[in-house]
C-alpha positions in Angstrom: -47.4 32.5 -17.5 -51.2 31.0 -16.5 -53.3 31.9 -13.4 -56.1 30.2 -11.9 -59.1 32.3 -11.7 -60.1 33.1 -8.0 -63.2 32.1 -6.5 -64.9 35.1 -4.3 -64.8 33.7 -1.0 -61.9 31.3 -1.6 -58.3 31.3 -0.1 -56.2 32.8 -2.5 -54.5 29.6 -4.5 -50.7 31.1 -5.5 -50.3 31.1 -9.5 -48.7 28.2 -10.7 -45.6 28.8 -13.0 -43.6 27.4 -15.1 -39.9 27.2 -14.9 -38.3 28.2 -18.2 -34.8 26.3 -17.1 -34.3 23.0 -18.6 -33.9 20.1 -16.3 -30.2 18.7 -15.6 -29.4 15.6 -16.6 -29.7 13.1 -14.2 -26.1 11.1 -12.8 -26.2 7.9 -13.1 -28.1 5.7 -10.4 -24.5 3.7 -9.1 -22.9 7.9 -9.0 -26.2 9.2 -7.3 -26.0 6.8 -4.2 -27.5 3.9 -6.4 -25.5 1.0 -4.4 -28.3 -0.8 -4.0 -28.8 -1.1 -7.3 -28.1 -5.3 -8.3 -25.7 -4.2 -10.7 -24.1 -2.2 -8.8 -21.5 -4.3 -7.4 -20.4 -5.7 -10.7 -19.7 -1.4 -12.2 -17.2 -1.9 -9.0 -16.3 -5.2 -9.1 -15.2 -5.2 -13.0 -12.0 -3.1 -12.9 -10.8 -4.7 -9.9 -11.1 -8.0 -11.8 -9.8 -6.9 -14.8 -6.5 -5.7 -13.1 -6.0 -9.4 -10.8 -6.7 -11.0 -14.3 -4.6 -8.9 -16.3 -1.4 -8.7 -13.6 -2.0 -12.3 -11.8 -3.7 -14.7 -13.6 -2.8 -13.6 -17.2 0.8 -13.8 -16.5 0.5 -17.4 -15.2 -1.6 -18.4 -18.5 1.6 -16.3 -20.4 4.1 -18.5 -18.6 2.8 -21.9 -19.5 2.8 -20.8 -23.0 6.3 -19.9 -22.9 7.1 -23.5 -21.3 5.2 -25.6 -24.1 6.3 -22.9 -26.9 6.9 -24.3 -30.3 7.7 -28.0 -29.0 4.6 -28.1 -26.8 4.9 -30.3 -23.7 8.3 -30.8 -25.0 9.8 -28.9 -21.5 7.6 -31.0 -19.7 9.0 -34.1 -20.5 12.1 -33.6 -19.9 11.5 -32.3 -16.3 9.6 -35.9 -15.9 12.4 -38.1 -18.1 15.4 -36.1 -18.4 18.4 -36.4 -16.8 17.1 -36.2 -13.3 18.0 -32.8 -12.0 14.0 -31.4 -12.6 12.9 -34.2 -10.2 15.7 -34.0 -7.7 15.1 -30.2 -7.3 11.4 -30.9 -6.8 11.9 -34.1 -4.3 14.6 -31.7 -2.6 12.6 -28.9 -2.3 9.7 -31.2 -0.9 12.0 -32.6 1.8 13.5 -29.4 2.7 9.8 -28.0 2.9 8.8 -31.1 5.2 12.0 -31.4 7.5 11.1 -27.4 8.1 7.8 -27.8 9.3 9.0 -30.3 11.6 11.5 -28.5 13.4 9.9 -25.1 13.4 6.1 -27.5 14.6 8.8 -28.5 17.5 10.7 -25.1 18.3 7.5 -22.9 17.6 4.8 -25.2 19.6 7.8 -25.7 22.5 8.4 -22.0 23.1 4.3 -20.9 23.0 3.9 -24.0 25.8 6.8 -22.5 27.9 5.9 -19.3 27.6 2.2 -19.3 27.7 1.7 -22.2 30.6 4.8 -21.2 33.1 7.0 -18.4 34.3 10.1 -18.1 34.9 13.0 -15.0 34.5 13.8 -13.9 31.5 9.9 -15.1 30.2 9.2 -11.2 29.7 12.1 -10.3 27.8 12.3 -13.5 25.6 8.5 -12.7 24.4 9.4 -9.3 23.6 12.2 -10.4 21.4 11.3 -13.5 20.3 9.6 -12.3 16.8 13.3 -10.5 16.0 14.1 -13.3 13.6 11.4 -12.9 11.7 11.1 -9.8 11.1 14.4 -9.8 9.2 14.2 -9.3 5.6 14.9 -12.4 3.9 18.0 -11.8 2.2 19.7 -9.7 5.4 18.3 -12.8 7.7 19.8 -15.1 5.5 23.6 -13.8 5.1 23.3 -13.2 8.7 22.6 -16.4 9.9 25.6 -17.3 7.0 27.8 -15.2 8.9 26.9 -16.7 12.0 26.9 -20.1 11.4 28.8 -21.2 7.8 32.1 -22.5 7.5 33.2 -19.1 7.5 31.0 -18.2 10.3 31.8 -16.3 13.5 30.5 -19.4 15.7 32.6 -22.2 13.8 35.9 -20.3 14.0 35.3 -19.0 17.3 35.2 -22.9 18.2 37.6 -23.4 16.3 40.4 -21.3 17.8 38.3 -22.0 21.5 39.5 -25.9 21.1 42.5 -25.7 18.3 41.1 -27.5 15.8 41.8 -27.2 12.0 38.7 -26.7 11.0 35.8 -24.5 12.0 33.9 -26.7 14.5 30.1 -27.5 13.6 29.4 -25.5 10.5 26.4 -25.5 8.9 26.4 -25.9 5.7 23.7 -27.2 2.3 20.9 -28.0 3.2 21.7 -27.8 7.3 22.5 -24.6 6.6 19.1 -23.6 4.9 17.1 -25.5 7.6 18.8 -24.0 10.2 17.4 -20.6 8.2 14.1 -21.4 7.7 14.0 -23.0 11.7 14.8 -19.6 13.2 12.7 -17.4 10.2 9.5 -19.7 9.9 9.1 -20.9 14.0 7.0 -17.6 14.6 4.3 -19.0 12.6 4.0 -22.3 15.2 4.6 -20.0 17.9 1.8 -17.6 16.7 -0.7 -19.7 16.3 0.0 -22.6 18.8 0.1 -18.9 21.6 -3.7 -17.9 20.4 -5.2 -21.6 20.8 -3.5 -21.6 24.4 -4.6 -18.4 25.1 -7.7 -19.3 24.6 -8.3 -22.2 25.7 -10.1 -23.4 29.0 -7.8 -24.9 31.7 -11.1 -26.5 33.1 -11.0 -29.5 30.5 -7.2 -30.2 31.0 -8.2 -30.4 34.8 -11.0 -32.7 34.4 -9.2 -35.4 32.2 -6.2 -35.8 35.0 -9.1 -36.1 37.6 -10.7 -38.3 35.4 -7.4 -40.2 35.3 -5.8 -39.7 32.0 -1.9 -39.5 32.2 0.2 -36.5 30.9 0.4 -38.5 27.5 -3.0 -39.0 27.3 -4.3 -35.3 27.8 -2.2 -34.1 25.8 -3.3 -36.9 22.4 -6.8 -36.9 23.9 -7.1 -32.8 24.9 -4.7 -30.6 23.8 -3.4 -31.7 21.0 -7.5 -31.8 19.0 -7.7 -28.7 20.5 -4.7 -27.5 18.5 -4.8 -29.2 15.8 -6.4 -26.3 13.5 -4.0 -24.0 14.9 -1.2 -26.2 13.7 -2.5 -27.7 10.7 -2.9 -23.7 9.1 0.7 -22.9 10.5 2.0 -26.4 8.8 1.0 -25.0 5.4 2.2 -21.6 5.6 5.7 -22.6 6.8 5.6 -25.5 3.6 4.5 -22.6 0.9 7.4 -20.4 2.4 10.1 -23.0 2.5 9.2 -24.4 -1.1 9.1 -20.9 -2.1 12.4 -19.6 -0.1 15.2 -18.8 -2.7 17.9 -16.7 -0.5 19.0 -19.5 2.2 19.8 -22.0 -1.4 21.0 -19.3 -3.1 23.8 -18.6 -0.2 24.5 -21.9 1.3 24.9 -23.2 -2.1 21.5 -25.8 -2.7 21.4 -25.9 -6.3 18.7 -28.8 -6.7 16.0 -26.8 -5.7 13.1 -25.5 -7.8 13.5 -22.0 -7.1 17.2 -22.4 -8.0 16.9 -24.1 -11.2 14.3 -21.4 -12.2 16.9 -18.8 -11.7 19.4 -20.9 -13.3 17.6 -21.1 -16.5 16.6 -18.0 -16.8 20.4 -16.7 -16.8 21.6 -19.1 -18.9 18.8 -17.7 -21.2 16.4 -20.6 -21.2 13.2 -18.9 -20.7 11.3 -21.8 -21.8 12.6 -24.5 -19.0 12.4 -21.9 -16.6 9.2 -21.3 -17.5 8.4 -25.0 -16.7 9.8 -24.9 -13.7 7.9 -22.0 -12.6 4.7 -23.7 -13.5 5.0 -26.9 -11.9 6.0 -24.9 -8.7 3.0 -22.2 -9.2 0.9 -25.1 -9.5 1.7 -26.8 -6.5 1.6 -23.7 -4.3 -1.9 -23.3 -5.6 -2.8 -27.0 -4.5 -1.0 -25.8 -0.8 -3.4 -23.0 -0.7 -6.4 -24.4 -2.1 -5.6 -27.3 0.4 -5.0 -24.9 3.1 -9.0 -23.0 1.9 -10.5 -26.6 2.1 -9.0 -27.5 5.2 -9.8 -24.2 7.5 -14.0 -25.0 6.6 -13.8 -28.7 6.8 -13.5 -29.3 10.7 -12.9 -27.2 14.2 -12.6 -28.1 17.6 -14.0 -26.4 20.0 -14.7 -26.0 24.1 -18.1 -26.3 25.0 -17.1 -25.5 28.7 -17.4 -21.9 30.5 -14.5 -21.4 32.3 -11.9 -19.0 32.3 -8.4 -18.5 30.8 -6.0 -20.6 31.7 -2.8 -19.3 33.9 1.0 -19.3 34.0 2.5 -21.8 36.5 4.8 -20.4 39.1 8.4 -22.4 38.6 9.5 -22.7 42.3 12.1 -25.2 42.4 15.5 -23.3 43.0 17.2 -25.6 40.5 14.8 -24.9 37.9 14.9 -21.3 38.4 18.3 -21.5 38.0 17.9 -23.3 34.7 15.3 -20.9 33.6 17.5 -18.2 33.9 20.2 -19.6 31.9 18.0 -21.2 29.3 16.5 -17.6 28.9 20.3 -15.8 28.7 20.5 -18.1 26.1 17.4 -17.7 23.7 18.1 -14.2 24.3 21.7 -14.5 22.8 20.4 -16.6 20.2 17.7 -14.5 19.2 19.8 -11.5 19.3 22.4 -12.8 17.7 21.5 -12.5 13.8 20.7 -8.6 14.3 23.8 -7.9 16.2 26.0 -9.8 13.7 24.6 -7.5 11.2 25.5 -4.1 12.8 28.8 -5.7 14.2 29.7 -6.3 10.4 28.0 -3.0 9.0 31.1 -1.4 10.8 33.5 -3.2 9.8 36.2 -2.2 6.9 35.5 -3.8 3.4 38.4 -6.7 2.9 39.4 -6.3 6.2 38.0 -9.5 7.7 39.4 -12.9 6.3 40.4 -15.5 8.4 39.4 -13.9 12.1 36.7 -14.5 14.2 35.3 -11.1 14.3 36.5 -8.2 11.9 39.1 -6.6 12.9 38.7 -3.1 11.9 36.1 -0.8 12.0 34.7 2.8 10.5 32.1 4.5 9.4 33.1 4.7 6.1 30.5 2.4 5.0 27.1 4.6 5.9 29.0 7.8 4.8 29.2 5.9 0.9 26.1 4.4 1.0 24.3 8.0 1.7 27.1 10.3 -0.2 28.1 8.2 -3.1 25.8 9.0 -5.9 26.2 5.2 -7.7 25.6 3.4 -3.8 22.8 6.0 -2.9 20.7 5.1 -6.0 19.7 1.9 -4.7 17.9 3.6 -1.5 16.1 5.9 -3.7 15.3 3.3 -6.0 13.9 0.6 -3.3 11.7 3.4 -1.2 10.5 5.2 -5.3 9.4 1.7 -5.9 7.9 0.4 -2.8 6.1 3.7 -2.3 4.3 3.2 -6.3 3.6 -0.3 -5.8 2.3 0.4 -2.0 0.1 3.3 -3.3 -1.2 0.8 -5.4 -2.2 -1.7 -3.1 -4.0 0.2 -1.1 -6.0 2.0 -3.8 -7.0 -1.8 -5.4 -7.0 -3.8 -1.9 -9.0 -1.4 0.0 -11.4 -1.8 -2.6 -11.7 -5.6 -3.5 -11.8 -6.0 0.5 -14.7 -3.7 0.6 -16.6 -5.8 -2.8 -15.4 -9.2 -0.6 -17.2 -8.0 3.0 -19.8 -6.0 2.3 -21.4 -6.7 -1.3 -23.4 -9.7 -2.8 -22.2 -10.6 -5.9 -21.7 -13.6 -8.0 -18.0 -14.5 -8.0 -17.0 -13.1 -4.4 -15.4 -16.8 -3.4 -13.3 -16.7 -6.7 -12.4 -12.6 -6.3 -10.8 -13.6 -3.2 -9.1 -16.7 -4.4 -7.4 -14.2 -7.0 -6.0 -12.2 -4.9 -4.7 -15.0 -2.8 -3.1 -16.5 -5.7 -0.7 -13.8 -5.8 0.6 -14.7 -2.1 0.8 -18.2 -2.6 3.4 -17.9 -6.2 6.8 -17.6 -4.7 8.8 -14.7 -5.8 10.8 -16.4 -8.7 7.5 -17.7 -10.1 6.3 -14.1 -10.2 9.2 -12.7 -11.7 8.7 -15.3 -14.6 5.3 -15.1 -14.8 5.6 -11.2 -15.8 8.7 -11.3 -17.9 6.6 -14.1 -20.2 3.4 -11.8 -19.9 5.6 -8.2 -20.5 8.4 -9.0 -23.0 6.3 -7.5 -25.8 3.8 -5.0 -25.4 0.2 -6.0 -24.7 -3.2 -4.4 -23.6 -2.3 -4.6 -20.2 1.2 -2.6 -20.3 -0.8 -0.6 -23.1 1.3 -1.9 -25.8 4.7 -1.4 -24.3 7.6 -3.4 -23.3 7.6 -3.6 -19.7 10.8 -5.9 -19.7 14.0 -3.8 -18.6 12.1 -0.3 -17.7 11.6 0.8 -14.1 8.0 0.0 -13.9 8.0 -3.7 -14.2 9.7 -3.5 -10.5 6.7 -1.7 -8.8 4.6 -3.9 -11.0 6.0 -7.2 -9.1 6.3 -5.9 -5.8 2.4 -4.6 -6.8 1.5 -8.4 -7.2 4.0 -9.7 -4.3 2.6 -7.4 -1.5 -1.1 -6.7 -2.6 -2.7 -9.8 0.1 -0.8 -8.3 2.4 -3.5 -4.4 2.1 -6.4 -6.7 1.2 -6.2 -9.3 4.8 -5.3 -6.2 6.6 -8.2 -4.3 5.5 -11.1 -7.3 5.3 -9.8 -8.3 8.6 -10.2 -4.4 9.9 -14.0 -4.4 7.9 -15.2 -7.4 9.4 -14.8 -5.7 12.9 -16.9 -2.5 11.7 -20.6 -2.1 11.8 -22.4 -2.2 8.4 -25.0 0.1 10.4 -22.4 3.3 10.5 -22.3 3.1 6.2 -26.3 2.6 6.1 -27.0 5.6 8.6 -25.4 7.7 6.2 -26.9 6.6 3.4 -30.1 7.0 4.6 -29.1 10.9 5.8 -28.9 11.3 1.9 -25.1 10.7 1.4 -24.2 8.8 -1.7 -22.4 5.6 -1.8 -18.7 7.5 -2.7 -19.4 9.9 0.2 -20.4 7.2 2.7 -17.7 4.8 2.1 -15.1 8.2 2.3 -16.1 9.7 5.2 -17.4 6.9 7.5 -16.5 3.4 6.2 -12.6 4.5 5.0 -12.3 6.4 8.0 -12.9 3.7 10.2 -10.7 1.5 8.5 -7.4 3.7 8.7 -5.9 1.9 11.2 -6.2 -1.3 9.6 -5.6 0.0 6.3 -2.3 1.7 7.4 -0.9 -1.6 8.9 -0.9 -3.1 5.8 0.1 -0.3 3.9 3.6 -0.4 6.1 4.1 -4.0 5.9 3.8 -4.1 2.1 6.1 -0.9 2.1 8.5 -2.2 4.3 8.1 -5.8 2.6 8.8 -3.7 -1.1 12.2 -2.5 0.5 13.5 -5.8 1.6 12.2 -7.7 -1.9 15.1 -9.7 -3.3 13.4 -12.9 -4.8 11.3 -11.5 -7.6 13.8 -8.3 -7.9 17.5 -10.3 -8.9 15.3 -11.6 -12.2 14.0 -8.5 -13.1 16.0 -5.5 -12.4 18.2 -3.5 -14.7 21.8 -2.0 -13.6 19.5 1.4 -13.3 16.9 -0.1 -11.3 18.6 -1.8 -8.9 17.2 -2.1 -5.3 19.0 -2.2 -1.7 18.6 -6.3 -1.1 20.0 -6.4 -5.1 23.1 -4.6 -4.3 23.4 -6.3 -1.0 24.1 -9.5 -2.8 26.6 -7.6 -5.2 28.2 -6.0 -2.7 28.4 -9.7 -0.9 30.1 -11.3 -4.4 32.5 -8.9 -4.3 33.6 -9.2 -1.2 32.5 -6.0 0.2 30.6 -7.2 3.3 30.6 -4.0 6.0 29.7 -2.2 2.3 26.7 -4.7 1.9 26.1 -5.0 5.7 25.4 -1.2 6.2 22.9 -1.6 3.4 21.0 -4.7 5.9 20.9 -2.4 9.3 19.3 0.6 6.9 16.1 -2.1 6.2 16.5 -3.6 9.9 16.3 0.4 11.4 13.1 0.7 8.9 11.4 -2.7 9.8 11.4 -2.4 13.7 10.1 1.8 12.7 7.5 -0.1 11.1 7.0 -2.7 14.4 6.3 0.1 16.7 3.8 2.1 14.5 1.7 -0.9 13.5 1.9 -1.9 17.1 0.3 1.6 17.9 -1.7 0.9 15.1 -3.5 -2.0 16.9 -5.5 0.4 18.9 -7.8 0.0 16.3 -11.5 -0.4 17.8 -10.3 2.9 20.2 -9.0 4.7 17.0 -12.4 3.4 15.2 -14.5 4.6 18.5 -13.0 8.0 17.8 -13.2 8.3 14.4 -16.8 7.2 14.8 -17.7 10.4 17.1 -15.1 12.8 14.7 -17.6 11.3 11.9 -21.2 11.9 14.3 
């Protein structure tokens, strides 16, 4: 130890020592709270890349491979030249995908005008319930509406013995059946969007073209129909992906020339490679849908330069049209009702016992007391909640974190991070399911060097890539609401970037996080598309041995099954609708966080 000699006179200066301890080694700068560090982003960005690549775009690149194989575009040209089943399913598909967004544009866009511009009795009841379609799973909406409405249906034989025919009366079957599916499933994505612009938009322009003159057909091709035209354009799109991706309403009202069929037709026959085709010349096209879909929301808006207020809902007074109101609405109800009530009117009836009545005609409750005793019928519950809870735990943990790289960092490659993970919404289900059985059926770095093919975890692994847009919207959306000011003020108390984004940033997003965590859970137990390609007999999941139960002839069996994901999907409704309280729940996580 050294001293400085003191100077008489002086303030005492206290000795200067050394510190025999040996100085830690320093944390890296991006672990220290280094975020601003330019390179930063990419340390965080990498493994998120590396895991779209490796489970959503590497598969895709696998699958091609399989369809040119040994015989290279060999596939190919016989879906262009070959006996003409490759182009009818994709002309079929095409039509079916068009003719739905024309009658879903007219039922969707008619019920958002009469219920957002009038009332009328009933108008409460009839928007509380008029979302119950579509939040059917797909395969439970599906034999529901099959139920209802097939040859076999409770409608047509009702009508049948009503007016003593021999046949059940108006039946709906092909592809009437499947667009009378997709009409009542898809219409809430007209109605959606078509409710928000006419929420929002100013009744004082409507009112100045009629005083300027213009006729109810102008105003409505000269004001409200520009005015809606993004709202419908985006909603067109969606309900094209979903109907040229929709594989239950073919698959039960028996549409064999459509792409999603033919894939699952090849693969069981054992034709990977044609299958394969087919799932890349319909992965390819859904890409162009959503690319489209991208170019179009940036291109062009419409909006009202005009400061007036919201518009409001015009009193019916006419007795007659009250009247009519008030049936049209017992109606809608009925009709909207009607899918979920078949369901649990079926779920009680006894397996075999309904054949040629209108309605079963017995009943017990034999059916939830196998599905929940029965060790071989109770598998496929634990099975579908195991595997949706994995794959949803997994969502959240990589969507959280590529919305937090998309929102809040500067990097180069943001645009095509958020393309990726987009990519995965757009494939329909069968296009996944072949897209990882090419990529998994031997073992690469990705599955580190295992077979993936036939084990439980290629089932978490799809629903993984089915479900993980649904965490990453709900979470951007929820972070582009929040202050980037909260994360900085904690940063500059000294907190590092980990504890910033944990205790303030995360925190904040909860709500919005949690949302889509219970859609893609809920979404996980109702998957049927990607699953009836990939399972195994151990792996089974509730929608897979719905459809077993269904071919052999176990219906209240299978139908028990469909009110279990019904119960767990309108559980789901309420929460997320408590959920929605977000800027109050942010407001008081905000003070928790102070």
């Amino acid at each position: 130890m050294s001293t400085i000699p003191a100077t008489p006179g002086a303030a005492t200066v206290p000795p200067v020592t050394e510190d025999p301890t040996p100085p830690r080694a320093r944390a890296p700068r991006w672990l220290a709270g280094g975020a601003n560090s330019p390179w930063f982003p990419y340390v965080l960005v990498f493994p998120l890349a590396l895991v779209l690549f490796g489970y959503v775009v590497q598969p895709m690149f696998a699958t091609f491979a399989e369809s040119v194989g040994v015989d290279g575009l060999a596939n190919y040209s016989v879906f262009l030249t070959g006996d003409g089943v490759a182009r009818s399913a994709l002309v079929t598909s095409l039509v079916i995908s068009a003719a739905s967004v024309l009658l879903c544009g007219i039922v969707g866009v008619a019920m958002a005008f009469l219920l957002k511009r009038f009332s009328f009795p009933g108008r409460r009841l009839i928007e509380a319930i008029i979302l119950v379609p579509a939040a059917l799973p797909p395969l439970i909406g599906a034999i529901s509406f099959q139920l209802l409405y097939s040859e076999t249906g409770i409608l047509p034989r009702g009508l049948q013995h009503l007016f003593g025919t021999e046949q059940p009366v108006l039946p709906f079957t092909g592809i009437a059946g499947v667009l009378v599916v997709h009409t009542f499933t898809m219409y809430p994505f007209f109605y959606l969007a078509a409710s928000a612009a006419l929420v929002g938009m100013d009744p004082s322009v409507e009112e100045a073209a009629y005083n300027l003159g213009a006729g109810r057909v102008r105003v409505w091709r000269t004001v409200l129909l520009p005015m809606l035209t993004p709202a419908l354009v985006s909603a067109s799109l969606l309900v094209f992906m979903t109907s040229l991706a929709s594989y239950t309403a073919p698959l039960l009202f028996g549409v064999d020339q459509t792409m999603t069929m033919q894939i699952y037709i090849n693969r069981t026959n054992g034709d990977l490679p044609m299958a394969s085709t087919y799932a890349s010349v319909l992965g390819v096209v859904s890409v162009l849908f959503l690319l489209g879909m991208r170019w179009y929301e940036g291109r062009r808006s419409y909006r009202s330069q005009s400061k007036g207020v919201a518009s409001h809902r015009r009193e019916i007074t006419n007795p007659f049209g009250r009247w009519l109101a008030l049936l049209a609405s017992v109606l809608a109800t009925g009709v909207l009702l009607a899918p979920v009530g078949t369901i649990a009117l079926v779920a009680f009836s006894r397996d075999g016992s309904w054949t040629t009545e209108v309605i079963p005609s017995a009943y017990t409750m034999g059916n939830f007391v196998t599905i929940f005793t029965d060790e071989g019928a109770y598998r496929p519950i634990v099975n579908s909640l195991k595997m949706s809870l994995i794959a949803t735990v997994a969502c959240v943990v990589v969507g959280v974190l590529i919305a937090y790289a998309v929102r809040r960092l500067d990097f180069r490659g943001r645009a095509l991070l958020d393309v990726a993970v987009m990519l995965a919404w757009a494939l329909p289900g069968t296009v996944v399911a072949i897209n990882l059985i090419s990529a998994f059926s031997t073992g690469n770095a990705f599955s580190f060097g295992q077979v993936l093919i036939g084990t439980f975890w290629i089932m978490p692994l799809a629903y993984f890539v089915r479900f993980l847009p649904l965490v990453f919207r709900s979470s951007s959306a929820t972070l582009a609401q929040l202050d980037p000011s909260l994360e900085e003020a904690a940063r500059n108390l000294g907190a590092s970037w980990w504890r910033a984004f944990g205790t303030v940033t995360l925190r904040l997003m909860l709500p919005g996080v949690l949302a889509g965590a219970l859609l893609a859970f809920v979404h996980g137990v109702g998957e049927f598309v990607a699953s009836v390609l990939i399972y195994t007999s151990e792996t089974a999941p509730i929608s897979v041995e719905i459809n077993n139960r269904m071919y052999s002839f176990e219906v209240g069996t299978a139908a028990a099954y469909g009110m279990l994901q019904v119960v767990l999907i309108f559980v789901v409704m309420v929460v997320s609708g408590r959920l929605e309280s977000g800027p109050k729940a942010s407001r008081e996580a905000a003070r928790w966080t102070a």
